[in-house]
BAZAGU-643626 format. One line per field, with one value per residue (C-alpha): residue number from 1; chain; x, y, z. Coordinates in pm, 1 decimal, padded with zeros to 6 digits. Layout:
% BAZAGU-643626
nr: c(NUM | ...)
kette: c(A | ...)
X: c(X | ...)
Y: c(Y | ...)
Z: c(Z | ...)
% end
This chain:
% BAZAGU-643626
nr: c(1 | 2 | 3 | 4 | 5 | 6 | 7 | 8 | 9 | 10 | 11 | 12 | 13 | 14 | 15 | 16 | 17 | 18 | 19 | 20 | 21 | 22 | 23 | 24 | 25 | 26 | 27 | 28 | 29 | 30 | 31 | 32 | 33 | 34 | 35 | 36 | 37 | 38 | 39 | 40 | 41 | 42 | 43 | 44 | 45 | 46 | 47 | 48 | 49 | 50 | 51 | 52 | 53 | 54 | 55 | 56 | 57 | 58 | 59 | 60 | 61 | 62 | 63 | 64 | 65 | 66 | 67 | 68 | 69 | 70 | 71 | 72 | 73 | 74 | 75 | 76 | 77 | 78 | 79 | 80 | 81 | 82 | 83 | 84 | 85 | 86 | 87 | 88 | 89 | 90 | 91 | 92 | 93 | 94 | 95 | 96 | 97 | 98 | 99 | 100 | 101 | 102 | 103 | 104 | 105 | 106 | 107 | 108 | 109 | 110 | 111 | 112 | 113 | 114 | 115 | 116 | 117 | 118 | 119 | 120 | 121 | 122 | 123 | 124 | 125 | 126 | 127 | 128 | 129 | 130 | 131 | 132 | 133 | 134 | 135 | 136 | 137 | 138 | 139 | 140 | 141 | 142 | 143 | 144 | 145 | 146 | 147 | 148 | 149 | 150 | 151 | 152 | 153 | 154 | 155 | 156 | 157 | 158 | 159 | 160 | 161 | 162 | 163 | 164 | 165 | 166 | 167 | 168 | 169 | 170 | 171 | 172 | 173 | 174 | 175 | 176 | 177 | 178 | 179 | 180 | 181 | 182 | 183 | 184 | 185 | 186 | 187 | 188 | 189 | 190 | 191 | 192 | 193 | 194 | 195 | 196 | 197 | 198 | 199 | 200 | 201 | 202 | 203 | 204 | 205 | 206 | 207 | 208 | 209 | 210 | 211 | 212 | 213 | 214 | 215 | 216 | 217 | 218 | 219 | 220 | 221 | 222 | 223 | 224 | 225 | 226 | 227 | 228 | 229 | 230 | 231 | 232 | 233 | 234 | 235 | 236 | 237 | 238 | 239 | 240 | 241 | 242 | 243 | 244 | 245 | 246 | 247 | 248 | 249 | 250 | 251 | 252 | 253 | 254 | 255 | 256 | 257 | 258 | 259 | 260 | 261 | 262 | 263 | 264 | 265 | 266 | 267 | 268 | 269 | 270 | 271 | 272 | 273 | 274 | 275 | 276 | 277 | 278 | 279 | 280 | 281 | 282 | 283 | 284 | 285 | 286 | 287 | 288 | 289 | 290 | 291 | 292 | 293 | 294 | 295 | 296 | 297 | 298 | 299 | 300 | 301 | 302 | 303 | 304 | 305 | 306 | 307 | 308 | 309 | 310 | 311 | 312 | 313 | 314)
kette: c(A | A | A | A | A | A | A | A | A | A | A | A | A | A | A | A | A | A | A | A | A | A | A | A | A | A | A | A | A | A | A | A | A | A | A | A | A | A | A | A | A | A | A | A | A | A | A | A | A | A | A | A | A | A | A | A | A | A | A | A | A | A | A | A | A | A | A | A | A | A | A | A | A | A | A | A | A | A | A | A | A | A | A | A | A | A | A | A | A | A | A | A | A | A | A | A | A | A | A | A | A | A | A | A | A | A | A | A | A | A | A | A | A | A | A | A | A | A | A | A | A | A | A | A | A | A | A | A | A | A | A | A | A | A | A | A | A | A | A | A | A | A | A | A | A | A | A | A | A | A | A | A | A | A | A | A | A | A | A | A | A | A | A | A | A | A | A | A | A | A | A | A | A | A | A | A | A | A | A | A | A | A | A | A | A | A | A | A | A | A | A | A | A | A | A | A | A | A | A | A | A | A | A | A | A | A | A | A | A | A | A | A | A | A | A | A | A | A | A | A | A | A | A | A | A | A | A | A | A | A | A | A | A | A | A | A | A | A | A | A | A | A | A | A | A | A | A | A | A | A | A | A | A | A | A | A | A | A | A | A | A | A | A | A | A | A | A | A | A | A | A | A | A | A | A | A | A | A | A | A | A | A | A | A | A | A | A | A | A | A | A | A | A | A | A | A | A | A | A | A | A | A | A | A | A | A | A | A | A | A | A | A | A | A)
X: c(00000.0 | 00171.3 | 00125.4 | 00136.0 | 00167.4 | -00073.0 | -00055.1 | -00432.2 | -00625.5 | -01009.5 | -00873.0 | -00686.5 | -01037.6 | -01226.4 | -01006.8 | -01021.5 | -01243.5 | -01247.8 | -01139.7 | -00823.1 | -00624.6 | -00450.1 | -00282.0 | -00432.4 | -00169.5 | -00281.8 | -00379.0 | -00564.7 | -00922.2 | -01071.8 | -01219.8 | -00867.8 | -00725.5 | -00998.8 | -00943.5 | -00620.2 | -00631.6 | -00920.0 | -00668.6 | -00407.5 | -00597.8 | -00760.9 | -00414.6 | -00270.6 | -00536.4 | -00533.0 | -00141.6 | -00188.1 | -00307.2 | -00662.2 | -00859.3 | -00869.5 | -01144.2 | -01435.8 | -01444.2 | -01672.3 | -01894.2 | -01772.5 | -01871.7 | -01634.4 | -01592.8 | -01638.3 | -01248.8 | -01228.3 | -00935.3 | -00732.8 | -00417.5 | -00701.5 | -00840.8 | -00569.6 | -00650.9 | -01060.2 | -00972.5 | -00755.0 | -01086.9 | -01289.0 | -01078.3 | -01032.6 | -01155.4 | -01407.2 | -01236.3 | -01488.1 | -01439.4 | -01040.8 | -00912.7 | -00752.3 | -01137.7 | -01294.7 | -01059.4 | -00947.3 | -01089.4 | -01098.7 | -01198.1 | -01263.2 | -01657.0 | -01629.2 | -01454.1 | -01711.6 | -01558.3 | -01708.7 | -01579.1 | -01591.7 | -01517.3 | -01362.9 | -01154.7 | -01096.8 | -00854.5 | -00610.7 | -00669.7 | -00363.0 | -00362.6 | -00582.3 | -00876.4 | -01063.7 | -01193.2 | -01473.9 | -01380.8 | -01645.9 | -01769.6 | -01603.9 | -01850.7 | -02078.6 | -01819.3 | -01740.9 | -02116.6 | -02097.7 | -01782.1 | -01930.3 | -02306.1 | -02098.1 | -01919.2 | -01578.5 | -01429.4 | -01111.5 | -00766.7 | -00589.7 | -00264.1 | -00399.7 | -00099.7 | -00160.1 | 00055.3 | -00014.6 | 00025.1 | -00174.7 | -00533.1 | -00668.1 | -01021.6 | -01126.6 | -00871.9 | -00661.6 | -00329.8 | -00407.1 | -00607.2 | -00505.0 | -00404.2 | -00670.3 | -00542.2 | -00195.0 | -00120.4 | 00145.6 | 00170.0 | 00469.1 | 00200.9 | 00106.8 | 00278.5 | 00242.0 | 00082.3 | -00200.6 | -00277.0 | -00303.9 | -00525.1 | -00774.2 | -00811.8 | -00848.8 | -01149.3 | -01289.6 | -01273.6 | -01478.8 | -01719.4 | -01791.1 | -01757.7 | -02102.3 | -02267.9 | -02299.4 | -02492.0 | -02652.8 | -02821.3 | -02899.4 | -03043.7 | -02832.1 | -02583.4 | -02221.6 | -02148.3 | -02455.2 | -02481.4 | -02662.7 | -02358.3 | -02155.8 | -02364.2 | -02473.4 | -02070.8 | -02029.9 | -02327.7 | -02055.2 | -01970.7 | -02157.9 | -02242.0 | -02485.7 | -02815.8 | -02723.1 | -02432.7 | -02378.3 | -02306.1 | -01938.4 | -01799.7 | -01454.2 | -01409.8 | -01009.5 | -00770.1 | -00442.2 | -00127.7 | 00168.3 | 00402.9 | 00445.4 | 00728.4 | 00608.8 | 00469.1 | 00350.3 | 00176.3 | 00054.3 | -00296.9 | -00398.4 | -00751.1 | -00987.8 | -01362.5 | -01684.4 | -01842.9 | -01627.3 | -01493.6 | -01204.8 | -01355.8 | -01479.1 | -01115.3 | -00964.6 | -01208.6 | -01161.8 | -00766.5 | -00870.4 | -01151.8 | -00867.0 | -00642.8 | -00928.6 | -00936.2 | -00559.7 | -00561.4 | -00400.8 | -00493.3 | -00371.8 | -00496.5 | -00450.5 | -00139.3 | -00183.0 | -00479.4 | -00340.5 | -00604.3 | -00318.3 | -00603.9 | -00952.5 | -01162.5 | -00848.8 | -00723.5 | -00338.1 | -00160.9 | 00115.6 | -00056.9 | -00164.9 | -00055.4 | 00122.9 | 00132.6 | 00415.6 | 00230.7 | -00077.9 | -00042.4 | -00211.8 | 00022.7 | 00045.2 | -00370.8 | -00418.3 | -00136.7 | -00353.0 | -00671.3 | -00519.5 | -00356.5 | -00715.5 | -00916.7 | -00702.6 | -00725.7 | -01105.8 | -01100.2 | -00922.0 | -01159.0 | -01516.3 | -01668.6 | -01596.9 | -01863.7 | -02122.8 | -01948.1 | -02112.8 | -02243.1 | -02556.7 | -02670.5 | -02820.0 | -03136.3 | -03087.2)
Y: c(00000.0 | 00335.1 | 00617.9 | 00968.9 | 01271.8 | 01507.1 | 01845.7 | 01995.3 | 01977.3 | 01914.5 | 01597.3 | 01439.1 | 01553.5 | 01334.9 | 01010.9 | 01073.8 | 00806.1 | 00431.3 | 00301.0 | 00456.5 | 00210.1 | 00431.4 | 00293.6 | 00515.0 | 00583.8 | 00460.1 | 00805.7 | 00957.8 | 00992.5 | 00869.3 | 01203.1 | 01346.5 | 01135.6 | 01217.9 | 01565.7 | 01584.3 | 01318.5 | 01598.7 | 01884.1 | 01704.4 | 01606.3 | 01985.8 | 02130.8 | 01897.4 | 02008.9 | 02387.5 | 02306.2 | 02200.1 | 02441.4 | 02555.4 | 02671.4 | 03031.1 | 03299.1 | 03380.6 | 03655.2 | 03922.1 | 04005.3 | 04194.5 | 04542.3 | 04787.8 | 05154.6 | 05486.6 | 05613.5 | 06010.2 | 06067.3 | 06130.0 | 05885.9 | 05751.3 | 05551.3 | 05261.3 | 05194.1 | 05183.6 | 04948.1 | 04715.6 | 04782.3 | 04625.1 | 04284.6 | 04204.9 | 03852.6 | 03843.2 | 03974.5 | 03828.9 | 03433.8 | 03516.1 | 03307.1 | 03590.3 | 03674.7 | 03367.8 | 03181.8 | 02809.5 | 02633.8 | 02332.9 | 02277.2 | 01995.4 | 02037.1 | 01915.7 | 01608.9 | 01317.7 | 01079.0 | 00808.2 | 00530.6 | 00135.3 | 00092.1 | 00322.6 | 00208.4 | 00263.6 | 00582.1 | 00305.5 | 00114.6 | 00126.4 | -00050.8 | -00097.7 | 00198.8 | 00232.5 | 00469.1 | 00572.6 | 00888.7 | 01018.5 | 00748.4 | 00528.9 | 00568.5 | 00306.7 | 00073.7 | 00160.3 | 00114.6 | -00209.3 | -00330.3 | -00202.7 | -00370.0 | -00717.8 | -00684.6 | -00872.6 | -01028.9 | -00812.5 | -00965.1 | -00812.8 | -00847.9 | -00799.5 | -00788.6 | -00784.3 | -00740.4 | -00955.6 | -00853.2 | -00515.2 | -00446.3 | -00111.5 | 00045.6 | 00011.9 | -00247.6 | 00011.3 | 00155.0 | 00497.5 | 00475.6 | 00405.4 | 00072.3 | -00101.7 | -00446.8 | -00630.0 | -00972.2 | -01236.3 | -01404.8 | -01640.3 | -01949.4 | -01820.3 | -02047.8 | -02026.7 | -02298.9 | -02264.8 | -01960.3 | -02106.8 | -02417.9 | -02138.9 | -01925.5 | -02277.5 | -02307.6 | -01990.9 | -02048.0 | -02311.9 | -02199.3 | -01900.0 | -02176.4 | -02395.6 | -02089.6 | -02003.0 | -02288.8 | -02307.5 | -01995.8 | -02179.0 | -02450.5 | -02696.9 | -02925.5 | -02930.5 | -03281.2 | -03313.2 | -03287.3 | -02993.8 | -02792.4 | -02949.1 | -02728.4 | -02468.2 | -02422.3 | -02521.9 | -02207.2 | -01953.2 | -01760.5 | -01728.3 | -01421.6 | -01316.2 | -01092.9 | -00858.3 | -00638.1 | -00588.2 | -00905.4 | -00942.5 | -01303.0 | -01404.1 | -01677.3 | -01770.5 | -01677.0 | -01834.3 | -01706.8 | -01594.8 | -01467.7 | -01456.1 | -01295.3 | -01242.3 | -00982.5 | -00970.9 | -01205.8 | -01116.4 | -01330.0 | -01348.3 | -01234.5 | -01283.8 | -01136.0 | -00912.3 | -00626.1 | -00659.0 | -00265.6 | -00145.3 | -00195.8 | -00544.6 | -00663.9 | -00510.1 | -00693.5 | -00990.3 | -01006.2 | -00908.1 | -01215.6 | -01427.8 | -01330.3 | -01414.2 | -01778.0 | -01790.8 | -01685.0 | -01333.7 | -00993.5 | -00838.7 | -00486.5 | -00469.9 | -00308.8 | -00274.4 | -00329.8 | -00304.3 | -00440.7 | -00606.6 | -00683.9 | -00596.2 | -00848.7 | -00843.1 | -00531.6 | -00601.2 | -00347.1 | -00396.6 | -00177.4 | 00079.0 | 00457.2 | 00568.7 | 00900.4 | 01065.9 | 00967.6 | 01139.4 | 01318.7 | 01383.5 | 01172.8 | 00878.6 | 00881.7 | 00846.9 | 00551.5 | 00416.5 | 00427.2 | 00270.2 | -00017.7 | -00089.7 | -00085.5 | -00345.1 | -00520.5 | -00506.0 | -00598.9 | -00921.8 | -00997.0 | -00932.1 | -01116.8 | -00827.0 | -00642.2 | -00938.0 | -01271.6 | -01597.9 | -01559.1 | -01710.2 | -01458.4 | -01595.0 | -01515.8 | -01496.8)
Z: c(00000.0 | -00050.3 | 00181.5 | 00085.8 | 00325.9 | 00340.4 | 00428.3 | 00396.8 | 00742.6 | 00544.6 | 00386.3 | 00681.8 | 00924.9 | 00682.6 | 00765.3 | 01097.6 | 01159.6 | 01328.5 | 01672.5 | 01848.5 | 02118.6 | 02387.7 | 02670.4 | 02987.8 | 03294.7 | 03600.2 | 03833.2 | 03550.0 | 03456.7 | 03114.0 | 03104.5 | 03088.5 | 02837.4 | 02609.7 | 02658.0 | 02616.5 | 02267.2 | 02127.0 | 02224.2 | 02037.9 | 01748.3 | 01698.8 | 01772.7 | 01504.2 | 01225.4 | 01265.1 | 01233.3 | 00843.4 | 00541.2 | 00612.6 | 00350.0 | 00240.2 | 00412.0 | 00218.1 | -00074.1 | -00051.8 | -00370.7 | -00590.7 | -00583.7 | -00750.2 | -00600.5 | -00812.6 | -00857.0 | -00722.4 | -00935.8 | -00645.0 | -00490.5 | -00283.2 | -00578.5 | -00481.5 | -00122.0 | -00223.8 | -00494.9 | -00231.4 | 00019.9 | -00278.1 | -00366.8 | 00021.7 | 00164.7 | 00444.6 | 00750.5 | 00954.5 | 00834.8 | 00893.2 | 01188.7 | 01348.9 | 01372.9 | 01384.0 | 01615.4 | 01534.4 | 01259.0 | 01468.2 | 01807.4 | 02016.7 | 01935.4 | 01592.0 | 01645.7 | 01777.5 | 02048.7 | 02234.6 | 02467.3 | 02479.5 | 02797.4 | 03067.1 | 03288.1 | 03684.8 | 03801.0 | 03923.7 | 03602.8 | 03300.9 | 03011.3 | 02709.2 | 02642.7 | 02342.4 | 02174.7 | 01891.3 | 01678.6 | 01395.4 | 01206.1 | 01435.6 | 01697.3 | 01558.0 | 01531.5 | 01919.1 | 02045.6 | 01824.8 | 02049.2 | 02340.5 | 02317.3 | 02243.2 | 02556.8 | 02409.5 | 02707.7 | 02913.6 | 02995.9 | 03347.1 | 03521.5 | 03859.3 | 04122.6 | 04503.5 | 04776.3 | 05072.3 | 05460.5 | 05447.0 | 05363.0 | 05311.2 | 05352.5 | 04954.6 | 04880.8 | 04680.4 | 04741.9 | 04794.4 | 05101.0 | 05475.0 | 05575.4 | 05800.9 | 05916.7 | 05920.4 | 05889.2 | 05888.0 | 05469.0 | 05501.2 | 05538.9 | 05208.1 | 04861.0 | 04457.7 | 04453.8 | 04713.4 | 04514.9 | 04197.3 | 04375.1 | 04475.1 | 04134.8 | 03976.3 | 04236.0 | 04158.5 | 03796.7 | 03824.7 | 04071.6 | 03794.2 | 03504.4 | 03674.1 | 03794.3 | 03437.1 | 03342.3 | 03684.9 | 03538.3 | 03227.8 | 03415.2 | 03245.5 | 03464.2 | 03360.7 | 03286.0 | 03015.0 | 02636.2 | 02675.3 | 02864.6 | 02592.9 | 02296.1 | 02465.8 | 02484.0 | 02124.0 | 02046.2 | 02149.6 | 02421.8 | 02739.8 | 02887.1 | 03146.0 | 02995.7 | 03249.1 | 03176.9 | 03573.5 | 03660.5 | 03660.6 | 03538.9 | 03500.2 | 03242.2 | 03334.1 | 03633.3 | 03701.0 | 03868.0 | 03634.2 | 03908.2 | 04284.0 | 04474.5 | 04833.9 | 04926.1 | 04562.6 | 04324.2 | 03993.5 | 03894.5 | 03507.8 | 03476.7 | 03186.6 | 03245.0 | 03151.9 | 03325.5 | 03559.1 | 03749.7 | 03925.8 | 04237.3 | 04187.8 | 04061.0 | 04355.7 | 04643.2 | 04458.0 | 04532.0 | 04920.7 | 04940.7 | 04774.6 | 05077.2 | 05304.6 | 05176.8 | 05193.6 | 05613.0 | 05564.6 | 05405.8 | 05064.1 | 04888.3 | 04476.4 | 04432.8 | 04061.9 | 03788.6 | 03433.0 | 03163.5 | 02869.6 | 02622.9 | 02514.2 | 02286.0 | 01986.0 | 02081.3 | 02258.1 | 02454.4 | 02249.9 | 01986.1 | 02228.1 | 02149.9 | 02453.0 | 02575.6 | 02422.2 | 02084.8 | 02133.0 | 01878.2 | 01516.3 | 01273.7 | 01569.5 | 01620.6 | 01224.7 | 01201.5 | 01515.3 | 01343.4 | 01031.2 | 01212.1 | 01384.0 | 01091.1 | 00919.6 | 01286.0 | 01209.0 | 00871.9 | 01013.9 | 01306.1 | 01168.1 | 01465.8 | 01685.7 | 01536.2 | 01545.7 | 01721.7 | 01792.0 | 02150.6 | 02337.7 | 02669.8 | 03049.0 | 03140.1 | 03493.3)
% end
């Protein structure tokens, strides 16, 4: 495919359009990475050529015969002052440019955030009504609990953790996997070892018909360095504040206390983190090589838009 640079700010607006993957710093509001990504992106565009103001109609002046005759003739042949940008202000603000999100995530989320820009948008409330499952690396730090299980809150309880092994936390998020696995077809009113759980599984994924109940479809440990441990979590509808009681119940089962030390969500349905724009990159030229990259991503993965799923009626 060849790429050509362009400089004029009407034709690069109009392919400003699909899904944008940013990767959000934890400690900062969705709210104020979209504002700061629509700053960028206006800032960007009134950057390039803009078109030329408006020319007045035509309407010649009677010459006096005098030296005056050349300033009334320059008066004449002027643009419209009033559609000049010195006038006017910015051709672009962030007002013009329609954004929507997928899914926010938590303050003390990172990771992958999407978002919906122009025509984009209906691809992002596509995305967003199919709920495409969420992978985290959820870490927790064991011997302190805090009063909303996060770190930036005062510690309520202490406890001793050296009881605590790798592998008696990876026997209990095997447990809890499959206490979510059956109460999924509990709510289907199917039992697990039948046919029927066999093709209701073959139908698709299952989700719940209610997008807030949380369910988390895998969970395994991928590191653990006491105090620390690091759990892989896949899930849907799932919040900041669930994730981070889940890690202090799990220390509850294992006889000691923990609080989430960090929540960073890697991938989101296809979308990897490893494609996110990070925040040096928020710029115009790295937004529309974003876009581009995603659309192809879509083009590959059609099932995003409508997948192959089968909902709980609770």
């Amino acid at each position: 495919m060849v790429l050509t640079k362009v400089y004029d700010a009407a034709t690069v607006f109009r392919h400003l359009n699909g899904i944008l993957n940013v990767y959000k710093p934890a400690g900062m509001k969705v709210k104020h990475v979209r504002n700061a990504i629509l700053s960028n992106i206006c800032k960007g565009l009134n950057s390039l050529e803009q078109r030329e103001p408006r020319e007045l109609p035509k309407s010649p002046l009677l010459g006096t015969g005098t030296a005056g005759d050349d300033v009334l003739h320059k008066i004449a042949s002027n643009p419209d002052l009033s559609d000049h940008i010195l006038s006017a202000g910015p051709h672009y603000t962030p007002s013009d440019v329609r954004f929507s999100t997928v899914a926010p995530l938590g303050d003390h989320t990172s990771g992958v955030l999407l978002f919906g820009i122009n025509k984009g948008t209906g691809q992002a409330s596509c995305i967003k009504g199919n709920r495409p499952v969420r992978v985290y690396h959820i870490t927790g730090r064991m011997g302190t609990a805090t009063e909303n299980h996060l770190p930036d809150t005062h510690i309520t309880v202490r406890s001793n953790f050296r009881h605590v092994s790798a592998e008696r936390i990876s026997g209990l998020a095997s447990s809890m996997q499959a206490s979510h696995q059956r109460k999924m077809y509990e709510l289907c009113g199917v039992d697990l070892q039948t046919q029927a759980a066999y093709e209701l599984a073959c139908k698709g994924l299952i989700r719940p018909a209610d997008n807030n109940h949380p369910v988390i479809y895998g969970i395994n440990l991928i590191h653990f360095e006491r105090p620390h441990f690091t759990l892989e979590l896949h899930a849907i509808n799932e919040t900041e504040e669930y994730l981070a009681a889940l890690v202090h119940d799990m220390a509850l089962e294992l006889r000691t206390v923990a609080h989430c030390a960090q929540i960073r969500c890697v991938r989101h349905s296809h979308f990897d983190i490893r494609d996110s724009l990070l925040r040096h990159g928020w710029n115009l030229p790295g937004i529309m090589k974003n876009l581009r990259r995603h659309r192809d991503l879509l083009r590959e993965h059609p099932q995003m838009m409508h997948p192959r799923q089968i909902n709980l009626q609770a």
